[in-house]
C-alpha positions in Angstrom: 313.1 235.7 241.6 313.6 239.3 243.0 312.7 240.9 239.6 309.7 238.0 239.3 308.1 239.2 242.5 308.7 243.1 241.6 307.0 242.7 237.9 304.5 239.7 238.0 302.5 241.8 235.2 305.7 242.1 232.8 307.9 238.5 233.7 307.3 234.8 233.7 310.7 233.3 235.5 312.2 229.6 234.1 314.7 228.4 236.5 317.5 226.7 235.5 318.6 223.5 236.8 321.7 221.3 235.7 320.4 217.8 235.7 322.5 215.8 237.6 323.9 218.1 239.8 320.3 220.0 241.0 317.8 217.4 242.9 314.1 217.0 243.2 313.8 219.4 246.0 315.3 222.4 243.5 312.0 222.0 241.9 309.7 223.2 245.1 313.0 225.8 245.3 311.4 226.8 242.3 307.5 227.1 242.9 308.8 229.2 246.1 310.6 231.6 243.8 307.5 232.3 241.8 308.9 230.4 239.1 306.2 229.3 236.3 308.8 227.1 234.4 312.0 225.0 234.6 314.8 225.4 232.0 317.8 222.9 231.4 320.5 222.3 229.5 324.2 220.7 230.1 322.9 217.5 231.8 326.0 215.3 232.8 323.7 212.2 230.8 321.2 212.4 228.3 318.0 214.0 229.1 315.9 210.8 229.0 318.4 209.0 232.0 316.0 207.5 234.0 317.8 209.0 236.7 316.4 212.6 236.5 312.6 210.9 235.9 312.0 212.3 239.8 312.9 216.0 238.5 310.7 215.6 235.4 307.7 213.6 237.5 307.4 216.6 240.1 307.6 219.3 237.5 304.7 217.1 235.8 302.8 217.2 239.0 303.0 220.9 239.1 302.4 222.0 236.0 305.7 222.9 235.3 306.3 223.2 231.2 310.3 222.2 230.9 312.4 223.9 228.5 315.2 222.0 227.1 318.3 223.3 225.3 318.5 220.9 222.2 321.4 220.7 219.9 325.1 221.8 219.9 326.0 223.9 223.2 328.4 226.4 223.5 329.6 227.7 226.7 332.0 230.9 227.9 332.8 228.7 231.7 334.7 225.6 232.0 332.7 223.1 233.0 333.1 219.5 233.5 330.9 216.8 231.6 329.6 219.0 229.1 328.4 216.6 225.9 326.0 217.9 223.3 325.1 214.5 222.4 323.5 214.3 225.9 320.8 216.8 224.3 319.7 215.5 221.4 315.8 216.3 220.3 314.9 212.4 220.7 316.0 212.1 224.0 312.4 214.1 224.9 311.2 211.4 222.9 311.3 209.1 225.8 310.3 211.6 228.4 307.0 212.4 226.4 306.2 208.6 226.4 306.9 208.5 230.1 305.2 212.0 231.7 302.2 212.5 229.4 301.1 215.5 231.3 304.7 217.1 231.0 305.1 220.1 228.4 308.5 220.0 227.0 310.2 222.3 224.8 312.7 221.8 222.4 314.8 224.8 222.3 316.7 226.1 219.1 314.4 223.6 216.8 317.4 220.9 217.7 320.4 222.6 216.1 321.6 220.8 213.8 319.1 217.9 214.5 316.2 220.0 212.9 314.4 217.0 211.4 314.4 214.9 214.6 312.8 217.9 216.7 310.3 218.6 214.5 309.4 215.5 214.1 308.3 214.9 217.3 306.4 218.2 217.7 304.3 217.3 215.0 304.0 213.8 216.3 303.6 213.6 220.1 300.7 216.0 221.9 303.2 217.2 224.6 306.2 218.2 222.8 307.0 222.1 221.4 310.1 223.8 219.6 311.1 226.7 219.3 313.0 228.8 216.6 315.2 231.0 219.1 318.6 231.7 217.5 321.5 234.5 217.6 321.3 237.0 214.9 324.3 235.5 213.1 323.5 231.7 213.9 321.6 228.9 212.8 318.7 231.3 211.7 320.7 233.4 209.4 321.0 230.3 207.3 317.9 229.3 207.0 315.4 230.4 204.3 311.2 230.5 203.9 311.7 227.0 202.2 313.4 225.4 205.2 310.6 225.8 207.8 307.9 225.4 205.3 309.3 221.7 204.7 309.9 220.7 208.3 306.0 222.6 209.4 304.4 221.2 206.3 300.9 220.6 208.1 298.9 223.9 209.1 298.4 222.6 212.3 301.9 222.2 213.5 302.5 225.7 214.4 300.3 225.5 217.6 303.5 223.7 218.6 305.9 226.2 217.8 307.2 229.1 220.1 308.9 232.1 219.7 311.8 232.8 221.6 315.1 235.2 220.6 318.2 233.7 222.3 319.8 237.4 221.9 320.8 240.0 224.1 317.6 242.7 225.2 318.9 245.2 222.5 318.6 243.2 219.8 315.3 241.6 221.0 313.2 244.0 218.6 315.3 243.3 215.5 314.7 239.6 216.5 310.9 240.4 216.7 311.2 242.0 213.2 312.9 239.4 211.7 310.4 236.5 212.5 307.4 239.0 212.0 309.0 239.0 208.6 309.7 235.3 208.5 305.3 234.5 209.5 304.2 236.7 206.3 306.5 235.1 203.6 305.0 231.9 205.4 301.6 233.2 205.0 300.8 232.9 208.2 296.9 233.2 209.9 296.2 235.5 212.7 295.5 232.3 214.1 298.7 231.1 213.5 300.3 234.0 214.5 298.8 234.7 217.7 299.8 231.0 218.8 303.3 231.3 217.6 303.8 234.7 219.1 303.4 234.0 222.3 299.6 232.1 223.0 300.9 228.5 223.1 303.6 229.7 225.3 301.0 231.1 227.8 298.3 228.6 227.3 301.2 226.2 229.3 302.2 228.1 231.9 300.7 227.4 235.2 298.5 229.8 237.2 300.4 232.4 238.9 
């Protein structure tokens, strides 16, 4: 929040909260901060428990996009009631059907549940991935014919973000790499523009 406040022009702050053990009132915690976002991941039940519908229905009312982690977590701290399957893509699913005017993003296009997050990108209005992965992780395994086959229609990548999930000096090699990864694809400047950072910003609440 510190750093937020000291460079509005350079950062947009997501804060995190564990679902299940943050409440409703950590979302106004948020707006205070100068927060434009809400990130989770680790949720002690699945993401679509009716349970944390309060969290998702006051981020909704302020404009909050909600990133999710999706897919298989890994985690350095002990922590009790950590369950990947809690964060599967089609949980959103249900939250999509449920807060129409909620953005949600599905972080890490699902790993390994690829299919299932891109599918509901491409099929409901409100519902984003991203392709953020380590250098040596899911990405390094995946080739031009991979994302071509799950973003088969040219509109889809208005719903796809860029993000680089690696540590500030490798962020450039990231960029490189998926600068590299939109011209084998072929990629408009439309396209590009959206992918690189214009969807991201066109969900983001005023400041």
């Amino acid at each position: 929040a510190e750093a937020v406040r000291a460079h509005p022009d350079r950062l947009i702050g997501f804060r995190y909260l564990r679902l299940g053990v943050h409440r409703v009132q950590d979302v106004d915690l948020a707006l205070d901060g100068g927060f434009r976002g809400l990130k989770f991941t680790i949720p002690l039940r699945p993401y679509d428990d009716p349970d944390y519908f309060p969290v998702y229905e006051q981020a909704q009312q302020h404009g909050l996009p909600c990133l999710f982690h999706t897919g298989i977590v890994t985690t350095r701290r002990y922590l009790h009631g950590v369950s990947s399957a809690n964060m599967r893509p089609v949980h959103l699913d249900t939250i999509a059907h449920e807060f129409p005017r909620l953005n949600l993003i599905c972080a890490h296009l699902g790993m390994p549940w690829y299919e299932e997050a891109a599918a509901i990108a491409r099929i409901l209005p409100n519902v984003y991935v991203d392709l953020s992965g380590a250098p040596l992780g899911w990405r390094a395994q995946k080739d031009v014919a991979f994302f071509r086959s799950l973003f088969y229609r040219p509109d889809v990548w208005a719903k796809v973000i860029w993000g680089s999930d690696v540590h500030v000096h490798d962020l450039e090699a990231a960029l490189r790499r998926d600068q590299a990864l939109a011209e084998d694809l072929a990629l408009s400047p439309e396209q590009r523009s959206a992918y690189f950072g214009g969807t991201l910003l066109s969900l983001l609440p005023s400041p």
